[in-house]
Phi, psi and omega in degrees: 000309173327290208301307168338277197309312195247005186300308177294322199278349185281317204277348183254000177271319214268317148292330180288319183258038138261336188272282258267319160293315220235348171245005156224011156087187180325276173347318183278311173323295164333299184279309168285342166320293176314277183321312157305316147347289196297295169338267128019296184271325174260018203217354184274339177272010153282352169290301193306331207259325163292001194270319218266349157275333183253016167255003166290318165325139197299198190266326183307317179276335165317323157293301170342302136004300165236009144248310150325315206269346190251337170311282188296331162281325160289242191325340182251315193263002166242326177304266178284310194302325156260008163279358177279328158318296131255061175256316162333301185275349172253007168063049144319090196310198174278281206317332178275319178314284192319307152326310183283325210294293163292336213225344178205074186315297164346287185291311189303330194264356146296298172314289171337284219286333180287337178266046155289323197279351168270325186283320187301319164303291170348282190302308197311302193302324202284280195310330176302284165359288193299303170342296200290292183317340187272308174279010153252032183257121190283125154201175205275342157252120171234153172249317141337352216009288197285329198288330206293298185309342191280304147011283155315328158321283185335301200313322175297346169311112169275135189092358170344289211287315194278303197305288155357311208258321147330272163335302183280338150289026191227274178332306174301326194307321194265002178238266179314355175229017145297350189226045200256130189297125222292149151347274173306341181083042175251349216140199185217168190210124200258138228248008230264342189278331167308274190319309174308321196236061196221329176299272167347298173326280206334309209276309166288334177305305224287305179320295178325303155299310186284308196291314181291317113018276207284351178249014155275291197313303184286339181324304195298317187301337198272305159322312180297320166270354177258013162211110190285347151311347185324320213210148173268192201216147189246214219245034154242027145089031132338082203301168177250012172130166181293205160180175200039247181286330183272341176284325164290329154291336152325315182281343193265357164299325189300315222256354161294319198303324169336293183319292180334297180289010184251002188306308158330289190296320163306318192257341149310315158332323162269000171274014177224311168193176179223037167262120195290334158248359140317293193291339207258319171291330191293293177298341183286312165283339171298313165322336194251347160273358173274302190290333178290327187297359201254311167304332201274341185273329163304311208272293224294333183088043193297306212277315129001288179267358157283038205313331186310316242278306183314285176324303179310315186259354120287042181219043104276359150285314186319297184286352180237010159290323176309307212255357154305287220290266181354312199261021143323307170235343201243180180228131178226129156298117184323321171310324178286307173302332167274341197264003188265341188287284170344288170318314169310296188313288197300302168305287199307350185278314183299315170295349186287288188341303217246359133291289208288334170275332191272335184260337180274007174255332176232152168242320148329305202271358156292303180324297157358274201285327177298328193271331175295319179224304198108320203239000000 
């Protein structure tokens, strides 16, 4: 199951550093090593929150997934996405981005860095969303208890989520990105009308996406109860997942959220280097141990007996949605973001544990403590 699962990112680690050895010697070897890591570590509650989407899918699109889906992550979001980046913000033909891209690390990790408070606002509003929606979503496993239910109250509120997410980019626009520090260190530039409507982006893709998805998914769900044949059944009679148009936008939700979450990790990526297929081989295999660890939790069936996990790692959405908009002006260390992700992730893992020991011995008295704390 292990090999099955994790068989491609081992055999594409073992070519990726090896190509990384013979065309940029140790060194080069070392910083992809190092970047796979970084990846990896800022990227794991992105498995879990994709673990807990993609197990609606059938086994086709699962595949897809890990193979289509690692295409586009690697090449279009380590790759492609920042020279598109700047060619845009640097008002750039393609053919010159690219150029600067190869031949002038130096300017290229400027331009990148300068379209950062856009990708940040971006990314941040998007991961916000996702955060906010899951914790004014009323449900019957809570690991907070009192913070979750109230929440949930809130949550009948309509448009919560949006109106919230709103509020907190009208704040950032107006504190951290009235003052943001110049690349070079000559000053600051204020950035603020960049951050509205970059926010905004976020917000409406998320609505777009997320909304045309879910209104495929109930469609197939609706279709289902008036014919239980809609779909075939495997052989504990178990449907097998979504498939056609709710599957595809469903992937294709999968592969924003990717996006988001690799927005950090890209613009982290220059405080070690800004050769671009260096930065692009490095985070490309740290990618490819994330969609396995994401199948692997699906297929083992984690999020199940790990009820928790799903709670942890959105509020480790939360924080680092938080912790976008905040580098929007301040530099926060990559160390930080990933051990605040870990952490989250890790405690919620230890309360499934410590539910699950307490329900095979009381299993009342687990039910108990989930409505009293949760935790």
């Amino acid at each position: 199951m292990l090999l099955k699962t994790f068989g491609w990112s081992f055999a594409i680690t073992a070519m990726g550093l090896a190509a990384a050895g013979l065309l940029w010697g140790w060194q080069g070897l070392a910083i992809v090593a190092i970047l796979s890591v970084l990846e990896i570590s800022l990227s794991f509650d992105n498995a879990v929150i994709n673990a807990g989407i993609l197990r609606k899918l059938n086994t086709f699109w699962q595949r897809m997934f890990l193979s289509v889906g690692i295409l586009i992550a690697v090449f279009g979001m380590r790759l492609v996405f920042p020279v598109v980046i700047v060619a845009i913000t640097a008002k750039l033909g393609p053919i010159e981005a690219v150029r600067v891209a190869l031949n002038d690390h130096d300017r290229y990790e400027h331009l990148v860095t300068s379209a950062h408070p856009a990708i940040a606002a971006f990314g941040g509003m998007f991961l916000l969303m996702i955060f906010l929606d899951f914790l004014f979503e009323e449900r019957e496993i809570q690991w907070l208890g009192p913070l979750e239910r109230a929440m949930a109250k809130l949550g009948k509120v309509d448009a919560l989520s949006v109106i919230v997410s709103l509020v907190v980019l009208i704040v950032a626009a107006t504190t951290v990105a009235t003052s943001v520090p110049v690349h070079d260190g000559s000053g600051t530039v204020d950035k603020a009308a960049t951050v509205l409507l970059a926010g905004i982006g976020g917000l409406v893709t998320y609505l777009v996406v997320g909304g045309v998805s879910g209104f495929f998914e109930e469609r197939l769900e609706g279709d289902e109860e008036e014919d239980e044949a809609a779909r075939p059944k495997n052989g504990t009679g178990a449907a097998l997942g979504l498939a056609g148009k709710a599957a595809f936008f469903t992937f294709l939700y999968l592969e924003v959220i990717d996006a988001s979450f690799s927005f950090d990790g890209v613009i982290g990526a220059f405080a070690i280097t800004n050769d671009i297929f260096v930065m692009a081989l490095g985070l490309g295999i740290g990618a490819m141990y994330i969609r396995s660890l994401t199948v692997f939790l699906v297929r083992k069936g984690t999020l199940d007996d790990y009820v928790y996990l799903e709670h942890g790692a959105h509020y480790a959405i939360g924080a680092l949605a938080v912790i976008l908009l905040a580098t929007i002006k301040y530099e926060i260390n990559e160390v930080i973001t990933g051990l605040v992700g870990v952490v989250l992730i890790g405690l919620s893992f230890l309360s499934s544990v410590r539910r699950n020991k307490l329900a095979a011995t009381d299993p009342d008295g687990a039910a108990k403590q989930e409505v009293t704390s949760g935790v």
